[in-house]
N, C-alpha and C positions, 0 to 999 in steps of 0.2 A: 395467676392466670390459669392454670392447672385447676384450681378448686371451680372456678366462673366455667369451665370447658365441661369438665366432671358434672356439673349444677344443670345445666341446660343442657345435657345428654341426658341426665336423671328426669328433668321437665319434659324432653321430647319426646322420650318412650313412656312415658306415663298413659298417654292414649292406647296405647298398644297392646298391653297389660289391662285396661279397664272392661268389664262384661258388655258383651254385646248384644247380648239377646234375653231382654227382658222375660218376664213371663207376661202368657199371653192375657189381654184382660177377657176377664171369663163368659163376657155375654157380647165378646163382640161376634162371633160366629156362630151362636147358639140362637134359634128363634125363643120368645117368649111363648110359653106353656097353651096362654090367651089369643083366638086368634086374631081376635078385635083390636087386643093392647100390639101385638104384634104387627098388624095393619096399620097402626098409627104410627108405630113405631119407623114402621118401614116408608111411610109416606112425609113424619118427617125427616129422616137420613135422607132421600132423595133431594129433598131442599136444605141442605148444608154441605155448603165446600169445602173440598179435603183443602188443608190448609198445606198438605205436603205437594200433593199434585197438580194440585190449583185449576185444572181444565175439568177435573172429574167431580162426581158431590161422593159422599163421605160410603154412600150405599155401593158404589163399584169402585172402590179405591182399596188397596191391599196394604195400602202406607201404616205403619201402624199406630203411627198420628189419629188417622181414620179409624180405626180399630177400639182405638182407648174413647175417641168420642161416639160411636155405635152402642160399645158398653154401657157408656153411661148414661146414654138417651134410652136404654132398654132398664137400664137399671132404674129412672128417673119414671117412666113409664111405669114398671111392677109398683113402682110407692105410691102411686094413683096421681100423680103430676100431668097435667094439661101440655098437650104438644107447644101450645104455643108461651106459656111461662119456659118451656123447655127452650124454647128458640130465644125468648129476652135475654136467659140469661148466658147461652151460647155468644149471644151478641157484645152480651156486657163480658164476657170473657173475654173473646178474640176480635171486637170489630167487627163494625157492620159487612165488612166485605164477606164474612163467613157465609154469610144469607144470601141464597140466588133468589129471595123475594126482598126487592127493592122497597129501599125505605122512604116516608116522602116530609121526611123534615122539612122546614122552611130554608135550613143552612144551604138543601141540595135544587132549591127552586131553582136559581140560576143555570142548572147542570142541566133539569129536565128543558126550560124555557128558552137553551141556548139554539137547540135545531130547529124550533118553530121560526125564531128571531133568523138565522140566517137564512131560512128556508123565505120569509117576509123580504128578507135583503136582497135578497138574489132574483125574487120575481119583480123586484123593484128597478132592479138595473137593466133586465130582460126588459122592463118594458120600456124603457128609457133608450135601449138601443132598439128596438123595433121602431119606436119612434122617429130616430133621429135616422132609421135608415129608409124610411117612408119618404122624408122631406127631402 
């Protein structure tokens, strides 16, 4: 019992003892040299959600989740990469939620077509009771 007690006190402080503070990634606070590449760079950061803070995009987020992905979209950027293969594959990484530009799959038709359809249903019963409150 002793040894199981000993064992999971050695598991429990294990977090406590581990580093906490990475090094930082090297172009997430740094602008690009370019101010063209840098413009791109910055206009796409603006449309990528910090996946830590979830309300903010990755351009005003301090997370350093957002940090390591600034980096690498600047780094991705200097290698002559197109902003928008940049965003496919941020996609194919983390889900489409990552992207505050909305996808328009056929899977999510039902999602866009839902508030037309209720907005249809409701002027439907509106008129149904103006009707029936005429008579």
């Amino acid at each position: 019992m002793k040894a199981l007690i000993a064992l999971f006190l050695a598991f429990a402080a294990a977090p406590a003892l581990a580093q906490t503070a990475l090094p930082p990634a090297p172009w997430a606070d740094r602008q690009i040299p370019d101010a063209r590449q840098e413009r791109a760079a910055k206009a796409l950061m603006e449309t990528i959600r910090c996946l830590t803070c979830q309300s903010q995009s990755i351009a005003d987020s301090n997370a350093s989740m957002a940090a390591d992905m600034r980096s690498q979209i600047r780094e991705r950027i200097m290698a002559g990469e197109r902003p928008e293969a940049i965003r496919a594959w941020l996609v194919a990484r983390y889900g489409d939620w990552v992207s505050y530009a909305p996808s328009a799959d056929p899977i999510l038709w039902p999602l866009w077509a839902a508030p037309l359809v209720l907005l249809a249903l409701g002027l439907v019963l509106m008129r149904g009771r103006i009707r029936r409150s005429r008579s």
